[in-house]
Every structure is written in structure tokens, then in C-alpha cells.
N, C-alpha and C positions, 0 to 999 in steps of 0.2 A: 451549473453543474460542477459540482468537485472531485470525487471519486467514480471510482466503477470498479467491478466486481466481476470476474466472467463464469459463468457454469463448469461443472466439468466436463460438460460434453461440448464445449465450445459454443452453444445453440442461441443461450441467452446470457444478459448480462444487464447486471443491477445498477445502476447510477445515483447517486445521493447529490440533492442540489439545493442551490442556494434559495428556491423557492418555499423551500420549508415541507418538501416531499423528496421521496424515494420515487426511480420508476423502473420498474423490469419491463426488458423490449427482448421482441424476437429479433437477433441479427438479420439473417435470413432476409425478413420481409420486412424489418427496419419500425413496424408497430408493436406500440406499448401494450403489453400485457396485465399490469396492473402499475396502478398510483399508491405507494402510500403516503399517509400524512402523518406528520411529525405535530407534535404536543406545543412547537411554537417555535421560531427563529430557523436557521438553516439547518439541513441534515448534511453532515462533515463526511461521518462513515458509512459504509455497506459493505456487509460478505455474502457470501452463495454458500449454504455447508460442501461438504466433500460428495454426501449424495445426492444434493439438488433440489432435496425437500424442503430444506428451512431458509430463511432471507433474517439478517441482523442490518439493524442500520440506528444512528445515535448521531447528536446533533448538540445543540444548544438547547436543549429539553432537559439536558443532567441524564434522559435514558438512554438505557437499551433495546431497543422495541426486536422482540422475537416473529419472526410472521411465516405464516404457510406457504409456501412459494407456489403450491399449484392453484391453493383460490385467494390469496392475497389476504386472508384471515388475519389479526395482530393475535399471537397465540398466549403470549405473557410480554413482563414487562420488567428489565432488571435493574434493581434503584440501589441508589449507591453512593453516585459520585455525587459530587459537591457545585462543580462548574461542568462548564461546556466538556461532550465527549468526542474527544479527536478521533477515533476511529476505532473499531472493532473488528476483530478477527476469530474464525472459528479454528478448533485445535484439529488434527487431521483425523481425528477418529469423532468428529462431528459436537462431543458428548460437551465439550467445553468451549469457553470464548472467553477473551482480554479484550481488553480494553485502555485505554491510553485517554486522561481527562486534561484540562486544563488546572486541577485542582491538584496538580502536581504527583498522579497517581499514576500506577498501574494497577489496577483488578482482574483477578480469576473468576472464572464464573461458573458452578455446572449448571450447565442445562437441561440438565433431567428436572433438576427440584428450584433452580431460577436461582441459587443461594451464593455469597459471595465466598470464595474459599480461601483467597488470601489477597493481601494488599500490597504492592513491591513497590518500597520506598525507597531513590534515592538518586532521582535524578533532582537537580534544582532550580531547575525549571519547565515549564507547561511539555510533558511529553508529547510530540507530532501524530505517534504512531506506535504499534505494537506487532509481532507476528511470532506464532510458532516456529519452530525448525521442523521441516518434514517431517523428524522420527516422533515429534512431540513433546522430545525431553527437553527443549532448552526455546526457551522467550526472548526476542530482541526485542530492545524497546529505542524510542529515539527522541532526541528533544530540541529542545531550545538554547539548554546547556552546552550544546556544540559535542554533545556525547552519545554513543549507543553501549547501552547496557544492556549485558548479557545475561541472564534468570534460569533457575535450575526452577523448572514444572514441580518437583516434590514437593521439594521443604522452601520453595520461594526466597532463597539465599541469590544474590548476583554472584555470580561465577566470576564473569569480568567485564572492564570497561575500555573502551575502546577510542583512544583520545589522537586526535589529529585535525580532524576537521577545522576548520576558525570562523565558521558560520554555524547557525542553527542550523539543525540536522534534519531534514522533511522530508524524506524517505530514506527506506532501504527494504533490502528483499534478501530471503536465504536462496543458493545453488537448489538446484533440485536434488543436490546430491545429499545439502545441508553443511557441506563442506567450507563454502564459503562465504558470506555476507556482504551485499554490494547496500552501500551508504551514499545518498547525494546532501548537498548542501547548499543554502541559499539564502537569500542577503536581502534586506528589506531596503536597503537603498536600490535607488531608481537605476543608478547606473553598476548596479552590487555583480560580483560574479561570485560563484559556486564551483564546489567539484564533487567528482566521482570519486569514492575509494573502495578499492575489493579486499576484504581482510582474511586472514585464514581461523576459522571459527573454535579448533582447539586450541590455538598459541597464542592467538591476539594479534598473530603479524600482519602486517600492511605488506599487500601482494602487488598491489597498483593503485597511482594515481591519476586520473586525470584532471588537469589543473583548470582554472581559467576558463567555464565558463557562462561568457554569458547570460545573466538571468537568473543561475544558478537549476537549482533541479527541486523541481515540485514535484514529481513522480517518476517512477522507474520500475520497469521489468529487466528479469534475466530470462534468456529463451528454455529450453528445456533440453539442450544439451551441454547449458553453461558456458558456450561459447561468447554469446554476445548479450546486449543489452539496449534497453531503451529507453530518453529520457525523454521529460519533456520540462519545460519550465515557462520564465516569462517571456522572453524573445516569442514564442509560439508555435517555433521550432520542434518540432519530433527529433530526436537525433540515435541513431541506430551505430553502435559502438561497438569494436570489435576488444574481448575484454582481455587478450594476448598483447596486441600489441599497445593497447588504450588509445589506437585511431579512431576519429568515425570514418563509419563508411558514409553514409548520407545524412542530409537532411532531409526531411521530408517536409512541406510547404503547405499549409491550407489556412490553418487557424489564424483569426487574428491575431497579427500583432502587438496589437496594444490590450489585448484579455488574457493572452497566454496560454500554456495548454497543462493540466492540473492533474491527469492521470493517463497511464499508458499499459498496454496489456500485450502478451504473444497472445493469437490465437491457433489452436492446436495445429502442428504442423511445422511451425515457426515462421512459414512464409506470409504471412498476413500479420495485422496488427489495429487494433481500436484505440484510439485518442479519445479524449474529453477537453474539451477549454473553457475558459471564461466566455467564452461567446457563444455558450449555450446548444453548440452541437458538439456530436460523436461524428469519428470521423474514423472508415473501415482503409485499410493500406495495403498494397501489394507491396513485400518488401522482395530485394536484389535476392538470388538463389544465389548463394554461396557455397562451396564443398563446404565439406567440415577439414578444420585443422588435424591433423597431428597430433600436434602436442596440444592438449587441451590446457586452460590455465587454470 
């Protein structure tokens, strides 16, 4: 398993794995709701839209597979890219999705008529990942190039780029506010480290670093009041990050070791939390009840 995707309603959630399927599971009762199958090789990406009706997930197939999320239907299919697709995201009003290939692309996509509406060139190397900003106006993108580029939704011009990192760039996520963009980083060497950065999303500024670590960052959440964050990488480590001071608060301990842990989720509330690793399970978290801060950062 690579990714995950959670609902809006917190209920269910999508996984894309290295089996060359997609599988939506009720949390809840921890069974699979439906399997999809991918067109060949592993499936990298999956989203849930904003209403809970449609599922996206893309792969080493070059697609996009669109599908019904209440009968597991494949609805269309959006063709385009060149090489493998590193992940897909839907835009908050459901109607459009990006995508991020290894063919050194990002694509718009609407979803009403499947049609590509623009091509955002100019990272130079295989983009990791893609995502809207809350309001919808503005595209992060992230790569390899140790860069996250910034895209204006209209006219598909990059706004700005965002340069600090010194590892390829494998996740980030906007605030809920949209305010601000938390980027990790990570190192194909065995004993490689990674870090965290929070930028502020109109200036370009670097808000915070966290340096050093370990394993680097395969995936990351911010919770829903922007306070904190969650990583997970190769160590197998979950680690729960307070984004004020750039401490962690904890690790959290399950996933193996040596497979890592490849995606991480809040689930609504903030106090809980889903994992994914190379060791082929999802893993549900009661996290520490914290007040909220004050000062929020």
C-alpha cells in the first residue's frame, strides 16, 4: 500500500497499492468495500471527491481511472500522461482534478467532459504530487527537483517557487486555512535524512524548519486547526509534530521498521489518526488530547 485518501465524513477511506489495485474499507468495521484494478503495475494515487460520490486513483497505467464510490463502477478514464502517474487530487468543488506524472508533468483535468485543460510545466524533475489550495485558486505541486511550485487555477502560470529543501520533495499539504504549505523531504540513501518546512503561501516565506529527520518524510498531514502535523517516513515512525514550536510530541510505534510508513491522515476531530506502510497494513491511532495553543502558527 502507498497512499490513502479519507472521506469527508471520516467513515471510509481509499488506499492505492503496490498490488496493482485500489481498495475502499469501512474504518468502522475495518472491511473492504470495494477492489479496484488498475490497467497494470502498481496504483501510486487515490482521492475521495469533497462529496463522497466519486474515487480517482492512477498508477503505472499512464491513467486516471474515475469510479463510483457507492458501486465501485470505473466511470471514465483520463488519458494523457506519458509515464507513470504519481498522484491525483480532486479540486474542492469536486468538478476538476491534477495530477502529477512522472513525464515531468502536471495536468488539469475537468471532470464533467474527462478533457485535459492545461499542462503546468516546469518542474525538472518527475513531480511526487499535486494538490489544490482550499479556496481552489492556487495548485501546489512537488518533485524531485527539491522544489514545490506554486500554479495559478486560471491561466496555469506558476505564481511561485519555493526553494530550500536539499532532498526531493514527497509530500506536502495546504493549512486548512490555505494560509500556509507544509512540504517534507527525503533521501534515497539508506541512512538519508529529511525535513519538514511550513512556508507562508502569499510571500514565499519559510515559517519553520524542522531539520534532521530520519528516514526523511514519505507523507504528511496537518490537523484541522493548523496547529500540528503528522509524518510518516522510512524509519516506520508515525511522528506527531507540534507546528509552533517544530517539537514532536510523539512517536507513535507499530509499522515495520524496515517497510516504512507511506501515508498518514487526521481523522475528523483531530484526536485519531490512519497510517499506511510498506508492510501492507493500515494502522487506526489514538493521539495525546492537547489544548489548543494561543498563538497559532
Amino acid at each position: 500500500m502507498i497512499r490513502l485518501a479519507l472521506s469527508p465524513d471520516g467513515r471510509r477511506v481509499l488506499t492505492a497499492g503496490s498490488d496493482g489495485t485500489a481498495r475502499y474499507w469501512d474504518i468502522a468495521t475495518g472491511k473492504e468495500i470495494h477492489q479496484l484494478p488498475g490497467e497494470g503495475g502498481q496504483v501510486y494515487g487515490a482521492a475521495i471527491s469533497p462529496d463522497g460520490a466519486k474515487l480517482l486513483t492512477c498508477g503505472e497505467d499512464k491513467l486516471i481511472h474515475v469510479w463510483d464510490a457507492a458501486t465501485g463502477k470505473e466511470l471514465k478514464q483520463l488519458k494523457g500522461h506519458t509515464n507513470n502517474v504519481a498522484s491525483v487530487a480532486f479540486s474542492p468543488d469536486g468538478r476538476q482534478a491534477v495530477s502529477a506524472g512522472w513525464d515531468i508533468t502536471v495536468r488539469l483535468w475537468n471532470l464533467d467532459s474527462g478533457e485535459l485543460t492545461s499542462t503546468l510545466k516546469g518542474h525538472t524533475a518527475a513531480p511526487m504530487g499535486a494538490a489544490f489550495s482550499p479556496d481552489g485558486k492556487r495548485i501546489a505541486s512537488w518533485a524531485e527537483d527539491k522544489m514545490v511550485r506554486l500554479w495559478d487555477v486560471k491561466d496555469g502560470k506558476e505564481v511561485r517557487c519555493l526553494e530550500g529543501h536539499t532532498e526531493m520533495v514527497r509530500a506536502a499539504a495546504f493549512s486548512p486555512d490555505g494560509r500556509r504549505l507544509l512540504s517534507g523531504s527525503w533521501s534515497w540513501a539508506p541512512d538519508g535524512k529529511g525535513s519538514l518546512k511550513l512556508w507562508e503561501v502569499t510571500t514565499g516565506k519559510l515559517l519553520l524548519t524542522i531539520g534532521d529527520i530520519p528516514g526523511g518524510v514519505h507523507g504528511l498531514a496537518i490537523s484541522a486547526d493548523g496547529q500540528r502535523a503528522l509524518s510518516g517516513g522510512r524509519t516506520g515512525l508515525v511522528q506527531y509534530w507540534d507546528l509552533g514550536s517544530g517539537k514532536e510530541i510523539i512517536a507513535l510505534k507499530g509499522h515495520d521498521p524496515a517497510k516504512g510508513v507511506t501515508d498518514v491522515v487526521f481523522l475528523p476531530g483531530g484526536l485519531r489518526a490512519l497510517s499506511v506502510g510498506g508492510d501492507a497494513t493500515i494502522r487506526l491511532w489514538r493521539l495525546p488530547d492537547l489544548p489548543p495553543r494561543k498563538n497559532k502558527p
